[in-house]
C-alpha positions in Angstrom: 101.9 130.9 113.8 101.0 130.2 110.1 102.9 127.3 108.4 104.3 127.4 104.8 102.1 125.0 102.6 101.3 125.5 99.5 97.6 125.5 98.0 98.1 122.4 96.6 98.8 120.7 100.1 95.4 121.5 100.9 94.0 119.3 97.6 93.5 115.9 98.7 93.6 114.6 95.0 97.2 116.0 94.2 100.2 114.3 95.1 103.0 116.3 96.7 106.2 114.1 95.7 109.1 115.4 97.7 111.0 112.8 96.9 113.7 112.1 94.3 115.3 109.5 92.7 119.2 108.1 92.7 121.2 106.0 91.4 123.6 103.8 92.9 126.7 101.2 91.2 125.8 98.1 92.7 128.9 95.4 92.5 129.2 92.2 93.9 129.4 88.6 92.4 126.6 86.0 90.6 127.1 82.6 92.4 125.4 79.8 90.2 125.1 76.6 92.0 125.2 73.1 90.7 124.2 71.0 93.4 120.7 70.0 93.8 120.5 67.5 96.4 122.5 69.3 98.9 119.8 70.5 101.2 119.4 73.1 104.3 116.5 72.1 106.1 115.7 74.8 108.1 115.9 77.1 105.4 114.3 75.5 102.9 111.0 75.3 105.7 111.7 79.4 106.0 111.1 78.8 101.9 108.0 76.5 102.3 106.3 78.9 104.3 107.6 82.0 102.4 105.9 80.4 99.8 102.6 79.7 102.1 102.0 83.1 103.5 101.7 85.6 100.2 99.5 87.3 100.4 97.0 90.0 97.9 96.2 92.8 99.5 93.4 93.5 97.2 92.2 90.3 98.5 93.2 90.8 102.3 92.3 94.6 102.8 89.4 96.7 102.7 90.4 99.7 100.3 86.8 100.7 100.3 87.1 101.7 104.2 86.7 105.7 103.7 89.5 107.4 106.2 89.6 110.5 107.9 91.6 112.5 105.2 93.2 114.4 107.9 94.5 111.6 110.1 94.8 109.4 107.0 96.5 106.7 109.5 94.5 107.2 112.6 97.8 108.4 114.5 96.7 108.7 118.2 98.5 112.0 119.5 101.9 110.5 121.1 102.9 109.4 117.5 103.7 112.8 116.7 106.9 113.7 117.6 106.4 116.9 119.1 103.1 116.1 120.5 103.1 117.3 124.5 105.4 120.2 123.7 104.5 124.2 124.4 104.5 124.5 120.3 102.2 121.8 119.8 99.9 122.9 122.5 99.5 126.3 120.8 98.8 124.8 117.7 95.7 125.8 116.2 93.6 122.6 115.4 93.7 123.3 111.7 97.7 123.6 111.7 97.6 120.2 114.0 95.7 117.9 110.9 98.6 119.2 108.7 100.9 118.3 110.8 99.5 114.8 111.3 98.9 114.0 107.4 103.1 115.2 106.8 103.6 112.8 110.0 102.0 110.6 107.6 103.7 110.6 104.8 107.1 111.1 106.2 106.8 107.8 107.9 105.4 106.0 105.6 107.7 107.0 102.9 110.5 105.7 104.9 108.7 102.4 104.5 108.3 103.0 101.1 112.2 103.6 100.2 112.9 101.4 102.9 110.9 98.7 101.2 112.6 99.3 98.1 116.1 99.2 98.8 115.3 95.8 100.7 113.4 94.7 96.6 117.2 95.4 95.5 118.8 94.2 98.1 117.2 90.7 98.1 117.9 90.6 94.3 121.9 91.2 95.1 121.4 88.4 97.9 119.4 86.1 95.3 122.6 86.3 93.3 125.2 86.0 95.4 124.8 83.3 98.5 125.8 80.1 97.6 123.4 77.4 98.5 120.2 77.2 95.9 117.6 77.1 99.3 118.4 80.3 100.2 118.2 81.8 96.5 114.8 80.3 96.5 114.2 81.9 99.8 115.0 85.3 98.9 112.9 84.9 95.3 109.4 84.1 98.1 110.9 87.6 100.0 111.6 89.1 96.7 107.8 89.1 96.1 107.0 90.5 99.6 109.3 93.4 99.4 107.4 93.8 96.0 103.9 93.9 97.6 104.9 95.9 100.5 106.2 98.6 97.7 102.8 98.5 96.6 101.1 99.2 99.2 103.1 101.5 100.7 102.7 103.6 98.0 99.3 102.9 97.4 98.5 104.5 101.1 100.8 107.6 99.3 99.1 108.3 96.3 95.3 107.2 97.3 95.4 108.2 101.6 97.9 110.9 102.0 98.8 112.8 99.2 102.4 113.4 100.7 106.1 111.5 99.7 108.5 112.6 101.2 112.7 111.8 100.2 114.7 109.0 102.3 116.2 110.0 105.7 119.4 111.1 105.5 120.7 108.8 108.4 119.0 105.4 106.4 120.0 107.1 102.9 123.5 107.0 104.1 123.5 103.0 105.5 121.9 102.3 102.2 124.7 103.7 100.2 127.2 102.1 102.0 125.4 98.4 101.4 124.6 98.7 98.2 128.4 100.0 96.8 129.8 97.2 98.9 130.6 94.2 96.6 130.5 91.8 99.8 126.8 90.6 100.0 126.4 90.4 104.0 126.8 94.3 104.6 123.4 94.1 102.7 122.0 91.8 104.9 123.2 93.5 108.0 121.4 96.8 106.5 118.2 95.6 105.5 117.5 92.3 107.9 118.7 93.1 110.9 119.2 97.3 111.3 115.9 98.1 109.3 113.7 95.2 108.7 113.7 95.2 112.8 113.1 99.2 112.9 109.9 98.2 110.8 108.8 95.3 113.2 109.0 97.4 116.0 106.8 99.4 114.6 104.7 97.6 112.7 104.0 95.6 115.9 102.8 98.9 117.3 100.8 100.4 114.6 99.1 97.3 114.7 97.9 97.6 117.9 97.1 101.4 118.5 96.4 103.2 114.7 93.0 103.9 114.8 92.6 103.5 111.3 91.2 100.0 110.8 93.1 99.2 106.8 96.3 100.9 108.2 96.2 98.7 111.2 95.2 95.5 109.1 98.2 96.5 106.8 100.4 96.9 109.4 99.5 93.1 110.7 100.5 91.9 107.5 103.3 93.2 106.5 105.0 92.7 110.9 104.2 88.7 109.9 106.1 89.2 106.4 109.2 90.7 107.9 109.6 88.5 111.1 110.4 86.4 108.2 113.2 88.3 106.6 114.5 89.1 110.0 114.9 85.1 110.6 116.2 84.5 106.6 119.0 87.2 107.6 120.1 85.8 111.4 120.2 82.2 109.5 122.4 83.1 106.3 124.5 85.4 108.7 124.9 82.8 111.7 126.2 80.4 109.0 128.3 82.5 107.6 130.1 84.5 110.1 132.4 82.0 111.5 133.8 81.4 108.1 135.2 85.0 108.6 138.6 86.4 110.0 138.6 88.9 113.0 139.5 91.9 111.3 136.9 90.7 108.4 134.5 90.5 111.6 135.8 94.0 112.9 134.6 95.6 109.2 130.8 94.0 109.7 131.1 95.6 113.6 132.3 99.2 112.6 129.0 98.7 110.2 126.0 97.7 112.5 127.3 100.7 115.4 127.3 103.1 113.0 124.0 102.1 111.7 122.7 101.3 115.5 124.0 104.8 116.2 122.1 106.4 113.0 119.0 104.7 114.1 119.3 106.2 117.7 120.2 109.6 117.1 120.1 110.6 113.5 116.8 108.8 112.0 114.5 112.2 112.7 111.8 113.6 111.2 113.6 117.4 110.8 112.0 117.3 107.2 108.5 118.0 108.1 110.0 120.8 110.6 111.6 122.8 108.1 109.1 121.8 105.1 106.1 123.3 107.0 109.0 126.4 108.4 108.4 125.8 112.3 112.0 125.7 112.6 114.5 125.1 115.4 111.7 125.0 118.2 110.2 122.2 116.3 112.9 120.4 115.7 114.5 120.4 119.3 110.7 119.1 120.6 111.0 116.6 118.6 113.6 115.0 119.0 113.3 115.4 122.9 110.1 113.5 122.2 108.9 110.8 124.5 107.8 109.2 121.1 111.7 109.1 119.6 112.1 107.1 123.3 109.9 104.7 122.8 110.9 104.2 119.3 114.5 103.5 120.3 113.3 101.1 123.0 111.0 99.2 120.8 113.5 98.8 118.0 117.2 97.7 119.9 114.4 95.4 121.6 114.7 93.6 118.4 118.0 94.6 117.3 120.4 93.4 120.1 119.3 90.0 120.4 119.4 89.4 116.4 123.3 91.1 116.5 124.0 88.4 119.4 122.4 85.7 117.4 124.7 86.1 114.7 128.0 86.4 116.4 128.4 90.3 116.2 128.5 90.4 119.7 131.6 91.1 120.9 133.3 93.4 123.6 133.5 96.3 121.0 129.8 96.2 120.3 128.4 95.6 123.3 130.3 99.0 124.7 128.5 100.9 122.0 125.4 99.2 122.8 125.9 100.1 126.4 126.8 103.9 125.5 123.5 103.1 123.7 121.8 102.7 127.0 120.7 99.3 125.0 122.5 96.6 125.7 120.1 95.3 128.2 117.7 94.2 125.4 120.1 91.0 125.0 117.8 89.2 126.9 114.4 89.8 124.8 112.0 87.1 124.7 111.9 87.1 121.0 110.0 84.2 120.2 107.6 85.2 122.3 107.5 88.5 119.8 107.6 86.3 117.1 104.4 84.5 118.4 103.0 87.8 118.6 103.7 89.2 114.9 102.3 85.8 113.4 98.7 85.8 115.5 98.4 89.6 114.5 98.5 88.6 110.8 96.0 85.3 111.8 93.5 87.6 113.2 93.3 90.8 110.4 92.8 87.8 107.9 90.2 86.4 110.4 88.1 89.9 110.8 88.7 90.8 107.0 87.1 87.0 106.6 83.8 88.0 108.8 83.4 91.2 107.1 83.3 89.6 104.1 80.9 86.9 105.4 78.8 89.5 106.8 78.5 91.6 103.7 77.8 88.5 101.4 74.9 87.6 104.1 73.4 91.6 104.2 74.1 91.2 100.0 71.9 87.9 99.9 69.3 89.3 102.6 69.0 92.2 100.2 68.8 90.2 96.9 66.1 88.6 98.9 63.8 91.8 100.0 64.0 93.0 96.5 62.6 89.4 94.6 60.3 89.2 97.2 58.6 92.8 96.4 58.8 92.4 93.0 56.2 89.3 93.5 
């Protein structure tokens, strides 16, 4: 079986955009406030260390780490969705590296889109909640969504070569937030449907990519978003019981149709029919054992954050039960939390030795060389 690339798939230094652009009316309202002494103290230390934990990647990551071009990621085999199937297991090994850099790039542009939507969204949210601690909260998340952007992209254009367009299923939610002129239905898109998709999996990539910048990256950016995850559960929680049941009702028919997209809809059937494997492809993947553990690992974080913020009732639990997820209500999450913050503490730690280990070899070096020249 021969797939359908073109030559210039095979050229490292080109590009393939197969993305597009869009462009959405945004409404809602700008809510200036006046009051400076009225404080919210736990939000405002959700700003202090917003403010503490930027970050540079150019500082923090080692871009000079040469990848394997074909596994620009260091995917181990289970990540790709039809990985254990009889198509894969035919597969040439020269088709398989293809397959693994489009797994690539179609993931990672979902970050990338992802990312950016959440740079809009945050600017809507800037504008529009009413106290000023959380406006100042959202400007220090405002600059994360911005680096992540960055390096998303950067792992595009410089690792993979390959941008794919936004998933239907997470191109649809976004729509819907973004043409709503009610500022929460943002916040239930990005902070608690896909900013918990990306910590699931950010948690895992840091532990099991065996490419040593991607997993450092992935460290990073799980610490960044366990941060938006709590700025969302705290504006929400506050707000919610302000609202009327049938406004209530509105934010639930939201997050199960989101929660549903997520579990059956958000599939990779673009690389299928890009690289023209077709139905047989598309059917092994998404009876993946991968898509599983995707699903587990991401209403892991999900259903506890919807029962935190009062989106919990009998109609969404039954959906969550149709799920098979509402069992996850009882996730440890700080414990997860504990575990997203130490990643990040230990990639800055091993990016620290290397650097102290390459300034001692440098100085060893300098050394060797005056002394010959004596």
């Amino acid at each position: 079986m021969t797939t359908s690339l073109e030559p210039d798939y095979l050229d490292r230094n080109v590009l393939t955009d197969l993305a597009g652009g869009k462009a959405i009316p945004i409404n809602g309202t700008a809510v200036f406030q006046w009051d400076y002494d009225r404080r919210n103290e736990k939000m405002l230390r959700l700003y202090v260390q917003g403010k503490q934990r930027q970050w540079d990647m150019d500082d923090k990551l080692d871009w000079d780490h040469q990848g394997d071009p074909d596994d620009p990621l260091g995917l181990p085999e289970d990540f790709i969705s039809i990985a254990g199937s009889k198509l894969w297991d035919r597969l040439p090994e020269e088709e398989r590296r293809v397959i693994r850099r489009h797994t690539s790039g179609w993931l990672y542009s979902q970050f990338l889109h992802s990312e950016q939507f959440a740079l809009i969204g945050v600017g809507k949210i800037c504008q529009a909640v009413s106290d000023l601690d959380s406006k100042m909260y959202a400007a220090t998340q405002l600059m994360d969504e911005a680096r992540h952007v960055e390096g998303f992209n950067r792992f595009i254009s410089t690792r993979i070569g390959l941008r794919y367009g936004l998933s239907p299923s997470l191109n649809s939610m976004f729509e819907h937030a973004m043409r709503e002129p009610r500022w929460d239905f943002g916040v239930l898109a990005a902070h608690i449907l896909v900013e918990n998709m990306g910590l699931a999996t950010f948690g895992v990539h840091r532990e099991r990519l065996q490419d040593p910048l991607a997993r450092s990256f992935s460290a990073f950016v799980a610490r960044d978003e366990s941060r938006h995850v709590a700025f969302g559960r705290l504006l929400l929680r506050q707000y919610y019981p302000q609202l009327s049941e049938a406004e209530l009702r509105e934010r639930e028919d939201f997050v199960v149709e989101g929660c549903w997209a997520l579990r059956d809809r958000y599939v990779d059937d673009e690389i299928w029919e890009r690289l023209g494997y077709g139905e047989e492809a598309v059917k092994a993947s998404r009876r993946s054992p991968a898509k599983r553990e995707f699903r587990r690992l991401v209403f892991m974080r999900i259903v506890p954050g919807l029962k935190e913020i009062g989106l919990f009732g009998p109609r969404v639990q039954a959906a969550l039960a149709s799920m098979g997820v509402l069992g996850f209500q009882d996730v440890d999450e700080a414990a997860l939390r504990a575990l997203d913050d130490q990643a990040a503490v230990d990639a800055m730690a091993a990016r620290e030795l290397d650097d102290r280990r390459r300034d001692i070899a440098d100085t060893i070096s300098l050394g060797r060389t005056a002394a010959a020249e004596n």
